[in-house]
C-alpha positions in Angstrom: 34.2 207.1 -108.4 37.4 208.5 -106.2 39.4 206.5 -104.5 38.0 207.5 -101.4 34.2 207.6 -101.8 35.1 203.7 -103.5 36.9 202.6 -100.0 34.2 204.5 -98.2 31.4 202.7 -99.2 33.2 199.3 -99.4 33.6 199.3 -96.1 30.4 200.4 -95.4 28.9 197.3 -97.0 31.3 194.9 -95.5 29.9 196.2 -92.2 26.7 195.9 -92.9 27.1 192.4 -93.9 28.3 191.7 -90.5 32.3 191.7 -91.3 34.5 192.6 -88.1 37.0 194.7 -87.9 36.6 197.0 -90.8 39.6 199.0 -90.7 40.4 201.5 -94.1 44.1 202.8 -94.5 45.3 205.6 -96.6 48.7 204.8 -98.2 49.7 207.2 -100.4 52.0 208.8 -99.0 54.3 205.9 -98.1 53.4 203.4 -100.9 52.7 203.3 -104.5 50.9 200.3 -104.3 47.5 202.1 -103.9 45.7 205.1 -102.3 44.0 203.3 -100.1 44.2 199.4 -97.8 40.5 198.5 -96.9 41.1 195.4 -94.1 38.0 193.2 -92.7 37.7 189.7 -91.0 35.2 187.3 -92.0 33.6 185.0 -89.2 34.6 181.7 -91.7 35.8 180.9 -94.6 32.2 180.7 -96.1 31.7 184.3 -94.8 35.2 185.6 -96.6 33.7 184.9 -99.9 30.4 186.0 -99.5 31.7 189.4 -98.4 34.3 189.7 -101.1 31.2 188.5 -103.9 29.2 191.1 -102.3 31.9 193.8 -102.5 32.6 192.7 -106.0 28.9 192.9 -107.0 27.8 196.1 -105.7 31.1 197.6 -107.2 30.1 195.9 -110.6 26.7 198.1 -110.9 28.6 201.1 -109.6 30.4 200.6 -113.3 33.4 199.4 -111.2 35.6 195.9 -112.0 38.6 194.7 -110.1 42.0 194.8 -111.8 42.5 191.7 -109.9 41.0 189.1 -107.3 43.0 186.9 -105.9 42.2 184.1 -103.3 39.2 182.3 -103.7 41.0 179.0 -103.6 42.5 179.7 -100.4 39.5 180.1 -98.1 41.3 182.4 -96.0 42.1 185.5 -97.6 40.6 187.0 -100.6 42.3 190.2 -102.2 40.0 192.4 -104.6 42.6 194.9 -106.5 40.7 198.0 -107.7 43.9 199.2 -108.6 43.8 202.4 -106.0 42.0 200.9 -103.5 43.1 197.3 -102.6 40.7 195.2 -99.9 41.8 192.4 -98.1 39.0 190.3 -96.8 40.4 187.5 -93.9 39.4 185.0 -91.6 40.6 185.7 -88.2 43.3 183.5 -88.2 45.1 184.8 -91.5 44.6 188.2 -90.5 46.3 187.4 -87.0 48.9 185.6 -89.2 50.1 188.5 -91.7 49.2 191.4 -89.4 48.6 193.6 -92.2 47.6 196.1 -89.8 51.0 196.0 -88.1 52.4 196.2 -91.5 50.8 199.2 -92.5 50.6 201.1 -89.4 52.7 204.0 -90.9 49.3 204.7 -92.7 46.5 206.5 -91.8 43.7 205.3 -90.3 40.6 206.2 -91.6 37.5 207.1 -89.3 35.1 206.1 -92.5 32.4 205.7 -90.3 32.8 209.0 -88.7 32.2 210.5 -92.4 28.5 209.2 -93.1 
């Protein structure tokens, strides 16, 4: 699966499981950290995990297994590494907090809903 059909339909799922703010960045032009940043906020902490589990899952029968996951413990931001695509799933308040959309804003923003 391409990098891009991967972050597509990630953030497809997260929205259908009700996560806010579903935002997908292409970086690969200013960063070679991945091709693509998929962003989404979680209503609580509860919700954070149960979007990244369902990420990880439906990725898992797609024959596709994160190089890393990080933030389970923290109940406020879970990172799934899928080496070129990297999703950060917050709460609200940690996503206010690191601004990653700030951050990244010399990105560009993806319109992956425009592209069903």
């Amino acid at each position: 699966m391409e990098p891009y059909e991967l972050a597509k339909q990630a953030a497809r799922l997260l929205d259908s499981k009700k996560a806010e703010r579903v935002n997908m960045i292409k970086i690969d032009d200013i960063s070679s950290l991945a091709d693509y940043f998929l962003l989404a906020t979680g209503i609580s902490s509860t919700h954070v995990r149960a979007l990244a589990d369902e990420v990880e899952e439906y990725l898992k029968e797609k024959g596709k297994a994160p190089a890393r996951v990080e933030g389970y413990r923290s109940n406020s931001w879970i990172l799934l590494d899928y080496s070129e695509v990297v999703m950060h799933i917050f709460t609200q308040e940690a996503r206010d907090f690191y601004d990653l959309d700030r951050l990244w804003a010399d990105g560009e923003k993806v319109d992956w809903q425009e592209q069903a």
